[in-house]
N, C-alpha and C positions, 0 to 999 in steps of 0.2 A: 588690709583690704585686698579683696583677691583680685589680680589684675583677666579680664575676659581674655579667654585664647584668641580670637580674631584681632582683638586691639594689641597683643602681645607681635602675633601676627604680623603686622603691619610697623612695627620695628625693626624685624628684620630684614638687611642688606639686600638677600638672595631673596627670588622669584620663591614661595612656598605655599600652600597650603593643605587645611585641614579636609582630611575626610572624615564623616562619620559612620558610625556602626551599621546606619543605613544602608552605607555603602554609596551617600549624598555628599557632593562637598560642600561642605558646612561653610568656609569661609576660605578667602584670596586673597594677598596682598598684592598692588598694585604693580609689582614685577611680575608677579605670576599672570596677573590680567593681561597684561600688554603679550607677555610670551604666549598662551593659552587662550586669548579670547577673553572680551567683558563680560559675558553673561556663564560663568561657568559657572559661578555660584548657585549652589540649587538640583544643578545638573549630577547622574548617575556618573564616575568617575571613567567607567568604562567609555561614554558616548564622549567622553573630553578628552580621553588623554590617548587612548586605542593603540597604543604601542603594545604589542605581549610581553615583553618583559620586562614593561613595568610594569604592566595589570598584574602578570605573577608574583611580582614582589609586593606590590599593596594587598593582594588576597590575601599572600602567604604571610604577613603581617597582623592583619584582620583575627586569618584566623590563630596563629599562634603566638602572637603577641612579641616575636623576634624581630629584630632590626634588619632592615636587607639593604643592599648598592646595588645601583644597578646605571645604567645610560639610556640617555634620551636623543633623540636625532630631532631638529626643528632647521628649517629652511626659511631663513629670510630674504632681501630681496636680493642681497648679493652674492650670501654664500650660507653652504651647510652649518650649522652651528650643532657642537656635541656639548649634552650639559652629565655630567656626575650627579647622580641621584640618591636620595638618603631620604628610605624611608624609617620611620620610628614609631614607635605606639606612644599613644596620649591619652589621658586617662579624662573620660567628660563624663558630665553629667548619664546622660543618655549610654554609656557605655563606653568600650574602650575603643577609640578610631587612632588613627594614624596622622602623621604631619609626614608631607613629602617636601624636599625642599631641589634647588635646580640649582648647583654650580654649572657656569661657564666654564668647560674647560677645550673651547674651541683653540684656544691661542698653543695649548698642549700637545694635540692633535696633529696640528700644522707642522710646528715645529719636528715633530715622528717623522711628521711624511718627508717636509722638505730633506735630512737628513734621508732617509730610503732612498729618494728623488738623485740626492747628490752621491751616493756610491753608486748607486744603480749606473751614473751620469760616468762617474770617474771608470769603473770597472768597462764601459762600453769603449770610451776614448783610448784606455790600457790593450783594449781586449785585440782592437783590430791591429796596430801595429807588430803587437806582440805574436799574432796568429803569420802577420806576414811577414816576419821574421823567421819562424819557423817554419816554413811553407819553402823560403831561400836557402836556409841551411839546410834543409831536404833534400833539393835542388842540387845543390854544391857539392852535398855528399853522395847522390846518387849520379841521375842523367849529364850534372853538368861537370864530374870529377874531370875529365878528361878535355872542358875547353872553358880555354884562359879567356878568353875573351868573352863566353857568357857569365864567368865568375868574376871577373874586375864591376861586368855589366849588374850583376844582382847585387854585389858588393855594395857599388853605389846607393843603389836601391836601398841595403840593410841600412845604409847609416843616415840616409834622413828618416828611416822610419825610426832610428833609435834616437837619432836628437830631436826629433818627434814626441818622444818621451820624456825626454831630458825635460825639454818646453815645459811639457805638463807640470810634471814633479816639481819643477821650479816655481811654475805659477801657482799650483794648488799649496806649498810652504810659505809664498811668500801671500796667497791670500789666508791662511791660518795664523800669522804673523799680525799681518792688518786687524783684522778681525780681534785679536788677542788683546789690542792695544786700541781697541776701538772707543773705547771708556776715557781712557787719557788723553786728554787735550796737549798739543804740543806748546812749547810757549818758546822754542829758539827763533830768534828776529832770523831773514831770510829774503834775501834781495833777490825779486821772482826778475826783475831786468837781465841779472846776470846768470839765474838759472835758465831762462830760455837763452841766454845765447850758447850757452856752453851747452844746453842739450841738443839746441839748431845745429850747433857746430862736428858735432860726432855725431850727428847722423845724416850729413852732407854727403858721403858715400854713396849712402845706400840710397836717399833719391835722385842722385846723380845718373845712378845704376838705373834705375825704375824711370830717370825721363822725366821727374816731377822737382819743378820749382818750390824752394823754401825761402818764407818773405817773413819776416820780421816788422811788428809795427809796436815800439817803443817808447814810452817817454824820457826825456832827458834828465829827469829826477830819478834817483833809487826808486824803487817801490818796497816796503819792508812789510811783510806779514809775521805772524806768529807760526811757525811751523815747523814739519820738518824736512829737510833741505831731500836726504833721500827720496821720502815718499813723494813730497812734490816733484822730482827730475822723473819717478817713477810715473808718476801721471801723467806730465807732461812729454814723455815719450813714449810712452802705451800709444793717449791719442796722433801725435806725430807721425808714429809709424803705423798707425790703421790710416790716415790719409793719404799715407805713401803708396802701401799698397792696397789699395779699392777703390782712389781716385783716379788710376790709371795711367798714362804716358803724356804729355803736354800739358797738365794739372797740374794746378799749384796748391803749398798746405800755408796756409795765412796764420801763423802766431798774433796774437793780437793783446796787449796789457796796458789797463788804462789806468787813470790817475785818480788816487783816491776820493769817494764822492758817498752820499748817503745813497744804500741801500735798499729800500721797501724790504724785499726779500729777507734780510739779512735786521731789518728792524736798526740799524746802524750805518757806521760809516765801513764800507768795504774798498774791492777791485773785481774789477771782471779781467776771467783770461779767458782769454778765446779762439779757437782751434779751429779756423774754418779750412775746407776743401774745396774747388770748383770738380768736382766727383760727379759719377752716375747719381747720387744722391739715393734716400732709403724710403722706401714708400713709408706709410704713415700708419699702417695696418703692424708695423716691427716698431714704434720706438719705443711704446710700454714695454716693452719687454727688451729691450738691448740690454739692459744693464742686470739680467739672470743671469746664473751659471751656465753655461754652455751651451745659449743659446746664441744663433745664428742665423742671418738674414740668407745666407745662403752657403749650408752645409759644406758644397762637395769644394767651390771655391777659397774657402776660409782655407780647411784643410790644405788644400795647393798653395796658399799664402803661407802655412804656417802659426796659424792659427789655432789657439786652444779651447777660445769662448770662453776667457775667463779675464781679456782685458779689462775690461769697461765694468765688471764687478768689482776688479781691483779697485779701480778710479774710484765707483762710488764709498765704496768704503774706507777710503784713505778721506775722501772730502766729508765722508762724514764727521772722521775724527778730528777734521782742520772747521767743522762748526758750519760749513759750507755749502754751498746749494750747485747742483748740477741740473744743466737743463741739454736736451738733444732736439736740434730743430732743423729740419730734411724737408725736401719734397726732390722727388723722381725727376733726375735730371737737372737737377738744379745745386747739386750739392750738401754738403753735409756742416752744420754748425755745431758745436759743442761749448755749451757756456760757462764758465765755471767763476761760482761766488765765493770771495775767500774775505772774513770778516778783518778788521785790522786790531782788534780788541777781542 
């Protein structure tokens, strides 16, 4: 029994349908409706689909009966979507029409660009230290050969713009590392009590230095996660020392580790750690977006901190791979909270 091309049709996964020789579309399956419109059935291919090159490659099909590829561009309501298109000839009653069919391949797409986005990101962050290094050794070797005191002076200058680099290079290996390992869940047990104090404790210096109070708030029990011990001291001093410095001088950075409880979040029994600041706090227009590559609430600042814009990508990606939920909760002037759900199973 021959099975109908529309009801064939309508089997298929992907968004597709049949044109006919009329140059009519004969039949749509209910992917292709929803992408294209309910009433396309019926309709001249042209008035439905109006992109040129796919009307070129349905023609060019029509008329010569060869298979063509081609892309479709469709806008929903959040974002661009590109579909892969494949058109083919089909042999009907009425003559020979075509089936076009719509791979999604926005997820594809993205992924090209983010990658573009990220050398584009890396080459800019390289480019400036690097020019102002060259710019000092100019300097050194021409106008300033003959005074020691403007060369001690640019000298300085070279070498934080070269551990400048360093920064970079270090965080962008150790977020390719993360990432690598992103899939493997860690399962070493890891007493987070004793990892905030030992991370509290080596960096007692530097907000000594900066003016800012480190408090500790503890239970008397262990707290044992599955993890691993690096990456969490890694997290947990990324956000330490963004509290240190952006919270500014008589601000305190509050470590906070509670006692294990059921989660929502986490659908389980977890812990929260928690990272708060009494800081300028971040307006609420930046915290979607805190956790991208090399992004910054405020550019030229960051950079004077020392700053790469790649902390807080770390972060998320290491609590991805610990199964874990991250939340960032600010308002201007009020300070800065960072939540972090760590599952015990």
């Amino acid at each position: 029994m021959q099975v109908p091309a529309d009801h064939m049709l309508e089997a298929m996964p992907l968004p597709a349908l049949i044109i006919r020789r009329d140059e009519r579309i004969g039949a749509a399956n209910a992917p292709a409706r929803a992408l294209l419109g309910r009433e396309i059935v019926e309709r001249h291919f042209i008035t439905a689909l109006r992109q040129p090159d796919l009307l070129d490659a349905i023609e060019g099909c029509l008329r010569d009966g060869t298979a063509r590829r081609t892309d479709f561009l469709s806008l929903n309501a959040r974002q661009e979507m590109t579909y892969r298109v494949l058109v083919v000839p089909l042999p009907l009653a009425s003559g020979t029409g075509v089936v076009v069919s719509f791979e999604d391949v926005s997820h594809l797409e993205q992924t090209v660009q983010m990658r573009r986005d990220f050398v584009a990101n890396v080459s800019h962050e390289l480019r400036t230290p690097l020019t102002a290094l060259i710019g000092f050794i100019e300097t050194i070797k021409g106008p300033a050969r003959n005074d020691p005191a403007g060369q001690a002076r640019f000298l300085d200058i070279m070498e934080g713009e070269a551990q400048r680099m360093v920064r970079l290079v270090a965080d962008l290996l150790s977020l390719s590392r993360v990432e690598a390992e992103e899939r493997v869940r860690p399962s070493d047990p890891v007493d987070l009590g004793d990892l905030v104090r030992a991370t509290l404790h080596g960096l007692t210096t530097i907000a000594s230095d900066a003016g800012v109070t480190l408090v500790q708030e503890l239970p008397d029990e262990p707290v044992r996660v599955p993890g691993d011990p690096d990456q969490l001291r890694q997290v947990l001093t990324n956000l330490v020392e963004n509290g240190i410095k952006y919270a500014g001088g008589d601000a305190s950075v509050t470590v906070r580790l509670s006692v294990p409880d059921f989660e929502p979040r986490l659908r389980g029994r977890g812990v929260q750690l928690v990272v708060a600041d009494t800081g300028p706090g971040i307006e609420a227009i930046h915290l979607p977006r805190l956790t991208e590559r090399f992004y910054r609430v405020d550019s030229h600042r960051s950079r004077e901190k020392g700053g790469t814009g790649l902390g807080l990508a770390i972060v998320k990606h290491i609590v991805n791979r610990h199964r874990g939920r991250l939340r960032v909760d600010s308002t201007g002037g009020e300070g800065t909270t960072v939540t972090i759900l760590l599952p015990l199973e």
